[in-house]
C-alpha positions in Angstrom: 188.0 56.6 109.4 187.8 54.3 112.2 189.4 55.2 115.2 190.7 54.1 118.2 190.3 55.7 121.7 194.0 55.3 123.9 193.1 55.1 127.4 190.1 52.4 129.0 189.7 54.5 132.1 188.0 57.8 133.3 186.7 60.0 130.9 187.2 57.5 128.2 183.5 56.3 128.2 182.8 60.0 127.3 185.2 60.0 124.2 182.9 56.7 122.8 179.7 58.2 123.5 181.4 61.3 121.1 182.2 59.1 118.2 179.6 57.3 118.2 176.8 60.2 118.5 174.9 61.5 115.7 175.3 65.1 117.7 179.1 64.6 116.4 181.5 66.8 114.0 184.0 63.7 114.0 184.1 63.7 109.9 183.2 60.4 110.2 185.1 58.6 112.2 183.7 55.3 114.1 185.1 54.1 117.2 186.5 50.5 116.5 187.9 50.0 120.2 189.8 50.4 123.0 193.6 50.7 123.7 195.4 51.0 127.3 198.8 50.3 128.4 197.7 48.4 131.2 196.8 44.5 130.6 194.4 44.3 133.4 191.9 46.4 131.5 192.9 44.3 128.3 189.1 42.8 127.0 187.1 44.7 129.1 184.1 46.0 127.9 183.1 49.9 127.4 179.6 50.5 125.8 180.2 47.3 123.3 183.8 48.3 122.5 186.4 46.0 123.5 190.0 47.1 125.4 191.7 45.3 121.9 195.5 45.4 123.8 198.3 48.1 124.4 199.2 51.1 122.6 201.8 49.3 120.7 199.3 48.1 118.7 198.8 51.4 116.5 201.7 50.4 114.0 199.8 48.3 112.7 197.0 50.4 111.8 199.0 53.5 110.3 195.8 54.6 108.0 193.3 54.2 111.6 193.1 57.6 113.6 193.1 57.5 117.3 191.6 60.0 120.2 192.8 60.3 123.8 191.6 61.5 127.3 194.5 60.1 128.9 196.4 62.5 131.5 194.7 63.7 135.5 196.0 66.0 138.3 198.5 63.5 138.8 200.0 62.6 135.3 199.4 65.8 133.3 202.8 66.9 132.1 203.3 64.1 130.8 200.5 63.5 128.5 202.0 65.7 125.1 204.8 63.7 125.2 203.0 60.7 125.3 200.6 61.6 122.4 203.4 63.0 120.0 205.0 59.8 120.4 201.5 57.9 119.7 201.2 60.4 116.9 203.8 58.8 115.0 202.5 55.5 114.8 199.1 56.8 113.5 196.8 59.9 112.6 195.3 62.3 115.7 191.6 63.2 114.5 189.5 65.8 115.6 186.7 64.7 117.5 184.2 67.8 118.3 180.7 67.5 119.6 177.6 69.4 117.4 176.4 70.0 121.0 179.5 72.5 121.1 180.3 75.6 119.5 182.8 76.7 118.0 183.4 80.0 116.4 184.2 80.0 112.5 187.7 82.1 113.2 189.0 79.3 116.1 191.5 77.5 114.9 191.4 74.1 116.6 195.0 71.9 115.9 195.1 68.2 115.4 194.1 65.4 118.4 191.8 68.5 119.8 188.7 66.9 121.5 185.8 69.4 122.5 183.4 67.9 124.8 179.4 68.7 124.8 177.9 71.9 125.7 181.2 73.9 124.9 181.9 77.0 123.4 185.1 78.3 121.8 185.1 82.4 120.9 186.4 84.0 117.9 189.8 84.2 117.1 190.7 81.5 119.6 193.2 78.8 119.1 193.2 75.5 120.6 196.9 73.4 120.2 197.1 70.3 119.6 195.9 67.4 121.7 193.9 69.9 124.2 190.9 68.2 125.7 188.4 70.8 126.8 185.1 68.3 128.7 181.7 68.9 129.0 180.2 72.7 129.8 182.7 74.7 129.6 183.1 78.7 128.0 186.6 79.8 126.0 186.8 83.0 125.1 187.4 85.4 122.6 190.8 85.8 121.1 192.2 83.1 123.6 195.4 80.7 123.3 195.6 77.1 124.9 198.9 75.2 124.5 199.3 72.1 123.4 198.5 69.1 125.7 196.7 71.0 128.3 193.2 69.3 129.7 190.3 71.9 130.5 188.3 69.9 133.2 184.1 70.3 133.2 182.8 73.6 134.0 185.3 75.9 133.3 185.4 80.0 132.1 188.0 81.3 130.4 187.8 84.8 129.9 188.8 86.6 126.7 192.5 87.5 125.7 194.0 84.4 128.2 196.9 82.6 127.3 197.6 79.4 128.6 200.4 77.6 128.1 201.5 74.1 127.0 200.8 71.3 129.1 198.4 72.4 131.7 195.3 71.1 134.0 192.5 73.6 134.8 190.4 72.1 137.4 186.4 71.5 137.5 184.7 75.0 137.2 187.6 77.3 137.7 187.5 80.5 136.6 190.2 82.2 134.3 190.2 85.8 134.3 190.2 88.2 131.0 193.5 89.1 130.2 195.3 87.0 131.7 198.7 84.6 131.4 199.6 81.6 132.7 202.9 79.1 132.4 203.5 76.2 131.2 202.8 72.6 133.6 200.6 74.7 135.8 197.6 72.9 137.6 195.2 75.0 138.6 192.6 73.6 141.3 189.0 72.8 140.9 187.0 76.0 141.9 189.8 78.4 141.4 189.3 81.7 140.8 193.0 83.4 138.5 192.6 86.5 138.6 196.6 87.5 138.0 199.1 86.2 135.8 201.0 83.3 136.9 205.0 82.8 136.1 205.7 79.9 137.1 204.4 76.5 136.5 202.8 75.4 140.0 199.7 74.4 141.4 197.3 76.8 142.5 194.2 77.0 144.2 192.1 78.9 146.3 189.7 82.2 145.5 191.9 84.2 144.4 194.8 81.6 143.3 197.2 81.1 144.9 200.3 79.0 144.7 200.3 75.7 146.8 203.2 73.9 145.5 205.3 73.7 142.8 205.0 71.0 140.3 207.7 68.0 139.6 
């Protein structure tokens, strides 16, 4: 299926390099270009693929699939919405590196992207349009909610449940056993070893909460 990639900033050089590598479990998907909101970035080239226009543009290509990196510590909460609505203008594919891997009891929903050198334990489930990035470890028996972006580097332990919508920072570290709410951003380096409530943002070795998210 060819595919488009929402979003011609950040990580989104990563997501072509996925596609288009022949160390990828995409079932055959071929990235065909580029779509961002912002018109600035419009024809700009990314490794050979062009910025084509806006996201608008995926009603007209209802049987095209598209992939997204979109959402940072800054716009993270509002990245599920944002893909749902995308979602019903076209198909979310998989897009999973051979690099990665993934254990045959995970259950991995639509729109997931697993980056290289990743590994997903048995029995784990990964919602929909969760971007896990390069080098990181999920455990066994683990839940991540829908929308939420694993940065590069992380651990999470076995039996953690993380909830929709979240941002786990470069290399943190989540504990076994362990909860934590919806819309939380937890910071790069930051070691969770206790359940967390309430959506926030939290940092430090242990974490603790620095503010609470609007």
């Amino acid at each position: 299926m060819e595919t488009f990639i929402v979003g011609a900033s950040g990580s989104s050089a990563e997501l072509a390099l996925i596609l288009d590598s022949p160390n990828s479990n995409t079932g055959g998907h071929l990235a065909i270009g580029f779509l961002d909101d912002n018109p600035k970035l419009h024809n700009k080239l990314i490794l050979d693929l062009a910025v084509i226009g806006g996201t608008n543009l995926l009603k007209n290509y209802p049987d095209n699939g598209f992939i997204s990196g979109i959402g940072n510590n800054k716009n993270f909460m509002n990245r599920l919405q944002i893909l749902q609505n995308l979602n019903k203008l076209s198909q979310s594919v998989i897009c999973i590196s051979k690099l990665s891997l993934i254990s045959k009891s995970a259950i991995i929903e639509s729109g997931v992207i697993v980056s290289f050198n990743c590994f997903v334990g048995s029995n784990s489930k990964i919602g929909e349009f969760v971007y896990i990035m390069p080098n990181s470890t999920i455990g066994h028996d683990t839940f991540i909610g829908k929308g939420t972006i694993i940065c590069s580097g992380v651990t999470v332990s076995g039996d953690v449940n993380i909830g929709e919508s979240c941002y786990i920072g470069a290399g943190a570290t989540i504990q076994d056993h362990i909860s934590i709410a919806p819309g939380t951003l937890i910071g790069s380096g930051s070691n969770v070893i206790s359940n967390i409530d309430y959506g926030g943002t939290y940092v430090g070795n242990p974490a603790r909460k620095l503010a609470t998210n609007a």
